[in-house]
Backbone as a ProteinNet text record, in pm:
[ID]
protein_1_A
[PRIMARY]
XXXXXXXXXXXXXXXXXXXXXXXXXXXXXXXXXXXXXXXXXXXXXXXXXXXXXXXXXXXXXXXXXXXXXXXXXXXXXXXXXXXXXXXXXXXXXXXXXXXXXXXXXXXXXXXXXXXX
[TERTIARY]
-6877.7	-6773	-6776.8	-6673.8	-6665.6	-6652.5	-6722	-6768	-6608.7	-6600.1	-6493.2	-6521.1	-6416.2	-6378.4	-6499.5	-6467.1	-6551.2	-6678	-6736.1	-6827.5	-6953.9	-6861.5	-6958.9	-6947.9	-6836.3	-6862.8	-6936.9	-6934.8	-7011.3	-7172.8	-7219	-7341.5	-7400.2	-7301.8	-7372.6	-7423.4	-7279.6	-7252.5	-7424.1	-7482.2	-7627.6	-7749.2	-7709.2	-7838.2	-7811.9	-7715	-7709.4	-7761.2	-7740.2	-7775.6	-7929	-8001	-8165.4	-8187	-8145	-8213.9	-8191.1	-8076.3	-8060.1	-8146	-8193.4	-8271.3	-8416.1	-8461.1	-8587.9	-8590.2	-8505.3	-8496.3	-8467.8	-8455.2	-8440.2	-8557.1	-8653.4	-8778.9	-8897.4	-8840.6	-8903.7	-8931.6	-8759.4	-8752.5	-8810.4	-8874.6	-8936.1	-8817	-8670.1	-8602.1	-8569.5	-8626.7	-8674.2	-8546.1	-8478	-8413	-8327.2	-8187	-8072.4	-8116.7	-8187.7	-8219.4	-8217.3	-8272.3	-8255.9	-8165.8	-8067.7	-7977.1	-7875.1	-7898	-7779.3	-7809.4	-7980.9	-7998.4	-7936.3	-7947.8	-7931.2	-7790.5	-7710.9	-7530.1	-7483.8	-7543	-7498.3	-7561.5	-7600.9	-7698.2	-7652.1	-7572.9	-7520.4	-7333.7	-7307	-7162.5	-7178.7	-7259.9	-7229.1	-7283.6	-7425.2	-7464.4	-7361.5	-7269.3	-7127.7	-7032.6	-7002.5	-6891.3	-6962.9	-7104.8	-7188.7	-7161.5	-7131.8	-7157.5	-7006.2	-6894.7	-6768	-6752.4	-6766.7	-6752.3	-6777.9	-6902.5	-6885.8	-6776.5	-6854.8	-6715.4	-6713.6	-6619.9	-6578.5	-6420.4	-6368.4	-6245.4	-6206.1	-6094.1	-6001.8	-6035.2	-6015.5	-6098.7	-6254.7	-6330.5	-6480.1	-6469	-6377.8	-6361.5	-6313.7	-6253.7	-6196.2	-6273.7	-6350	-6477	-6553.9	-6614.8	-6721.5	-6661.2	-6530.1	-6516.4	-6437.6	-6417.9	-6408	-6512.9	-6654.4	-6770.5	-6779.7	-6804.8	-6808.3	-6757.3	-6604.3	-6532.1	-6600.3	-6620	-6694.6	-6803.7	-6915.1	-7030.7	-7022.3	-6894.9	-6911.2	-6838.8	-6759.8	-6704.2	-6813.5	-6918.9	-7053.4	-7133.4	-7148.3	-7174.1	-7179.6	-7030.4	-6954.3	-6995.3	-6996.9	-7060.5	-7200.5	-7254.1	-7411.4	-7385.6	-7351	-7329.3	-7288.9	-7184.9	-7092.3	-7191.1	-7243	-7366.3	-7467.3	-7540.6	-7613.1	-7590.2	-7490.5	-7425.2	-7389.4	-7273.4	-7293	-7380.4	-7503.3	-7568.8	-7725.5	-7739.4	-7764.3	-7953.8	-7996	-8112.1	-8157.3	-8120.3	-8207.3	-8105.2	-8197.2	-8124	-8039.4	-7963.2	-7942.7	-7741.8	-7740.6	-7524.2	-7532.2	-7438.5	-7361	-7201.6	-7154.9	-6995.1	-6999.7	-7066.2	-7019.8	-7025.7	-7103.7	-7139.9	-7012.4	-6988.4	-6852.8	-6720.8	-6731.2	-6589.9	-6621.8	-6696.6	-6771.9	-6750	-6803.2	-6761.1	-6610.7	-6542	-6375.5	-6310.5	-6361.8	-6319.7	-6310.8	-6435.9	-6480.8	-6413.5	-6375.9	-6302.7	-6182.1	-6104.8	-5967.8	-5976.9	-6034.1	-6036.7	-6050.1	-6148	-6175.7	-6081.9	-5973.4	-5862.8	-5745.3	-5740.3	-5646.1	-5683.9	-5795.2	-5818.4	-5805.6	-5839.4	-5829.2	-5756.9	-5604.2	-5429.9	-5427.7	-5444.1	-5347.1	-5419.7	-5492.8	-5607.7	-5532.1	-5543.1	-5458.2	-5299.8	-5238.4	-5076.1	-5086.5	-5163.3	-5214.4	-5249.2	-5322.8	-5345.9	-5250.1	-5141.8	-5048.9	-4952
-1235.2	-1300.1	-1248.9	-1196	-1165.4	-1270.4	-1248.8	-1358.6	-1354.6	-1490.9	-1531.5	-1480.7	-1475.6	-1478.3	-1578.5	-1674.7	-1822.6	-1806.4	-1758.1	-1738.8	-1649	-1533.4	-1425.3	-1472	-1516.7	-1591.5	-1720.9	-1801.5	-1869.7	-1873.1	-1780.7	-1730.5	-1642.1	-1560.6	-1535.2	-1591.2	-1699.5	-1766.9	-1821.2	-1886.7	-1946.5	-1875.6	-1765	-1659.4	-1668.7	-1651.7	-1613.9	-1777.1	-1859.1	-2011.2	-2024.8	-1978.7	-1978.6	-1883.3	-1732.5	-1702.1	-1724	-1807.2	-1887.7	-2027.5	-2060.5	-2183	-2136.7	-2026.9	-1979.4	-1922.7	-1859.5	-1869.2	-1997.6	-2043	-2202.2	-2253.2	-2248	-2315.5	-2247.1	-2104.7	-2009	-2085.7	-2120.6	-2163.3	-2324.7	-2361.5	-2519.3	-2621	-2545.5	-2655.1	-2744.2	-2873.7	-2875.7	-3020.4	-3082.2	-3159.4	-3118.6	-3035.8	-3009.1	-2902.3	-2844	-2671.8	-2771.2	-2823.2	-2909.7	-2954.7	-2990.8	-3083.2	-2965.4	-2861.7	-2745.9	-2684.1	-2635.4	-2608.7	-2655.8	-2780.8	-2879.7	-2853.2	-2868	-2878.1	-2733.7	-2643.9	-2481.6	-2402.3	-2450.5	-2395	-2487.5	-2641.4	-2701.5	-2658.9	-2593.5	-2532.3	-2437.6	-2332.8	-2252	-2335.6	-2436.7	-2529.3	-2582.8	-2625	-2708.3	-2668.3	-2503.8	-2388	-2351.7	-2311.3	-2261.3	-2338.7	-2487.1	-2617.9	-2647.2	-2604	-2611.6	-2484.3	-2385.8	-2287.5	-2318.7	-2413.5	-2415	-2488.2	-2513.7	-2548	-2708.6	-2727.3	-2894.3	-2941.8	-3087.4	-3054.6	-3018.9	-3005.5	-2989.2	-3081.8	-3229.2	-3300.3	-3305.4	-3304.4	-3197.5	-3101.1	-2997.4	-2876.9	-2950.5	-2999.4	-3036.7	-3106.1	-3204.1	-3302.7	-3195.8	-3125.2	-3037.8	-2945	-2882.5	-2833.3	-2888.6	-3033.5	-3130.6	-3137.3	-3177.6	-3157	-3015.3	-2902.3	-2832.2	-2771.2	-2816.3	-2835	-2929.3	-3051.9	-3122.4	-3089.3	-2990	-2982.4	-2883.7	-2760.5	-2629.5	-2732.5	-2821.9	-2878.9	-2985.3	-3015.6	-3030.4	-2950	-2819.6	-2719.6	-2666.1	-2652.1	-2646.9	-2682.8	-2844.4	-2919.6	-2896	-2876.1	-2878.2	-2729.8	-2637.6	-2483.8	-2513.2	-2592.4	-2604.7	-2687.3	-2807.1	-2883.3	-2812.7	-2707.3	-2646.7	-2514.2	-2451.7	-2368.1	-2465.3	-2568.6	-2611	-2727.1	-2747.8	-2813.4	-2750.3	-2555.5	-2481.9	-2545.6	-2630.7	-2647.4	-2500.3	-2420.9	-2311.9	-2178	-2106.2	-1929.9	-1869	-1885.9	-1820.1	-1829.4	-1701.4	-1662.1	-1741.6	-1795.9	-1863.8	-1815.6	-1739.2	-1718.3	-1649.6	-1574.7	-1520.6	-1628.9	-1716.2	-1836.7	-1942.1	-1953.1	-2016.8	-1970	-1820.3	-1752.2	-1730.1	-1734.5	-1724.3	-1873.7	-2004	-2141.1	-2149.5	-2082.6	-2145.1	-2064.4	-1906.9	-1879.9	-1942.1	-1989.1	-2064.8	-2191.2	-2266.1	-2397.5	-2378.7	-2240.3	-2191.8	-2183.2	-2088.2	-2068.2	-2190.8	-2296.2	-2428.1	-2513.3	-2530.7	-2584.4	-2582.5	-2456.7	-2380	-2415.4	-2382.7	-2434.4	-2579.9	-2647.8	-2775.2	-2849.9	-2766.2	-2795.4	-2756.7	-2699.7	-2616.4	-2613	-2713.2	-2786.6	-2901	-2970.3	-3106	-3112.4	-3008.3	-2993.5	-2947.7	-2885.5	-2865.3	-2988.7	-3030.8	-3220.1	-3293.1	-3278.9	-3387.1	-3352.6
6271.5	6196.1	6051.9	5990.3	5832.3	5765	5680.8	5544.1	5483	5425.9	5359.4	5215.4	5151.4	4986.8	4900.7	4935.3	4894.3	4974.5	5058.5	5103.2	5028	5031.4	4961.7	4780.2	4736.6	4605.8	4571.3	4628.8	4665.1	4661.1	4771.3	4776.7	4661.3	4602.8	4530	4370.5	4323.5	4262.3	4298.4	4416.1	4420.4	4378.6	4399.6	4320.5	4221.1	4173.4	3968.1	3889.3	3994.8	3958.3	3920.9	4055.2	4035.3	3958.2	3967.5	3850.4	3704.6	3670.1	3547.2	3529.6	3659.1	3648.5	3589.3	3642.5	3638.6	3455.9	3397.9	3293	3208.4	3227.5	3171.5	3173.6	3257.4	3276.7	3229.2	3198	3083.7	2994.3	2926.4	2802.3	2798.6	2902.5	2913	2878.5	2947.1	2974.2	3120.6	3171.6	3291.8	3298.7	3262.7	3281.8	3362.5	3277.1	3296.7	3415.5	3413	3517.1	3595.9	3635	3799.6	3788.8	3755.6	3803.7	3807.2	3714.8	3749.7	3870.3	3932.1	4016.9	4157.8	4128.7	4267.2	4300	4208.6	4225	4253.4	4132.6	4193.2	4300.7	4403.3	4502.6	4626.2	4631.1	4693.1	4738.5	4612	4690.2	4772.3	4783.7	4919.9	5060.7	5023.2	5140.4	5167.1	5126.7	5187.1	5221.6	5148.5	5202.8	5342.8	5361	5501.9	5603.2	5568.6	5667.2	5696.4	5653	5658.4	5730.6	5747.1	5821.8	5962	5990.6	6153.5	6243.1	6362.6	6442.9	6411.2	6395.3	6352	6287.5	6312.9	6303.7	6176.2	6159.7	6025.4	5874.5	5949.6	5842.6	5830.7	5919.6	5859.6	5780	5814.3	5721.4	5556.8	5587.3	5439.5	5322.8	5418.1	5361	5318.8	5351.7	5311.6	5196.6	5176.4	5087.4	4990.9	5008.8	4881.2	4789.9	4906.2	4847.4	4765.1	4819.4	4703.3	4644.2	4618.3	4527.2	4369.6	4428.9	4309.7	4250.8	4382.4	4298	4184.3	4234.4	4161.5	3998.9	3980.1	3908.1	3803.4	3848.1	3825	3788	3830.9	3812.6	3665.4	3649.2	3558.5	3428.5	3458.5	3333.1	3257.9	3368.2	3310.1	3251.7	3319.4	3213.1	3077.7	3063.9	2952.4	2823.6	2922.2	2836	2780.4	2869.5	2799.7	2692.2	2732.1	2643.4	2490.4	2494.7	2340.3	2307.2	2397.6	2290.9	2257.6	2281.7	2217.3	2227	2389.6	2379.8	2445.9	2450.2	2508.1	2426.8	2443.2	2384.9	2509	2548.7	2681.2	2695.3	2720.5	2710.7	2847.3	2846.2	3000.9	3027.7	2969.9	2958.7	3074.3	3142.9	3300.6	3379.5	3369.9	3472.8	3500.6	3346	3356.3	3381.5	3380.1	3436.4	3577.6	3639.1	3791.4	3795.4	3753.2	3842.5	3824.8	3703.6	3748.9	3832	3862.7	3945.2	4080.8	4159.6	4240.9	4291.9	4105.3	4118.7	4202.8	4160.3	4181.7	4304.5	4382.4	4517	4586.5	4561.5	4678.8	4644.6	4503.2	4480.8	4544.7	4569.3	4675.7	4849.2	4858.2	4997.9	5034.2	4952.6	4953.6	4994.2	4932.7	4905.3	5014.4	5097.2	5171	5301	5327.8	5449.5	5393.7	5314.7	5326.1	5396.4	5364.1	5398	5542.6	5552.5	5739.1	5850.3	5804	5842.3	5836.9	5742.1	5702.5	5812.5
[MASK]
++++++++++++++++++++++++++++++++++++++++++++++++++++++++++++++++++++++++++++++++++++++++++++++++++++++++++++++++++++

């Protein structure tokens, strides 16, 4: 089966996550790194788990879910970028989660109008 759009972005979107976590914990920032960890490493677990066989509204539930987490995601990038507790650029991270947002926004819409 070929990997989706959101799939392979997704996934990789989860690597660039840990190894931003692992730099973060360099910098002995251990709060926010987990909680960014947990949320950016949970949207492809919920894009992976929406891919199998299950109905339409399974499919949709799961990528509501990570829809919100990458949107979570999001935040904690944005939090740690301006409140400047660590040395570290985030501006790819955040043009990589809105890309992400865009794509599962779209799927979202257009799995709902399918159901309806």
């Amino acid at each position: 089966m070929t990997e989706s759009i959101i799939q392979y972005k997704s996934f990789k979107f989860a690597l660039e996550i840990i190894h931003l976590y692992i730099k973060l914990q360099k910098q002995r920032e251990y709060a926010l790194s987990k909680q960014l960890l947990r949320s950016g490493t949970s949207i492809d677990a919920n894009v992976k788990e929406a891919s199998g066989d299950q109905s339409r509204k399974d499919f949709l539930a799961k990528m509501y879910i990570a829809y919100k987490e990458v949107s979570e995601t999001k935040y904690w990038l944005r939090l740690l970028q301006q409140s400047k507790l660590v040395n570290i650029y985030l501006t790819n991270e955040l043009i990589y989660a809105g890309e992400i947002i865009q794509i599962l926004s779209s799927i979202v819409k257009t799995t709902e109008k399918s159901i309806d």
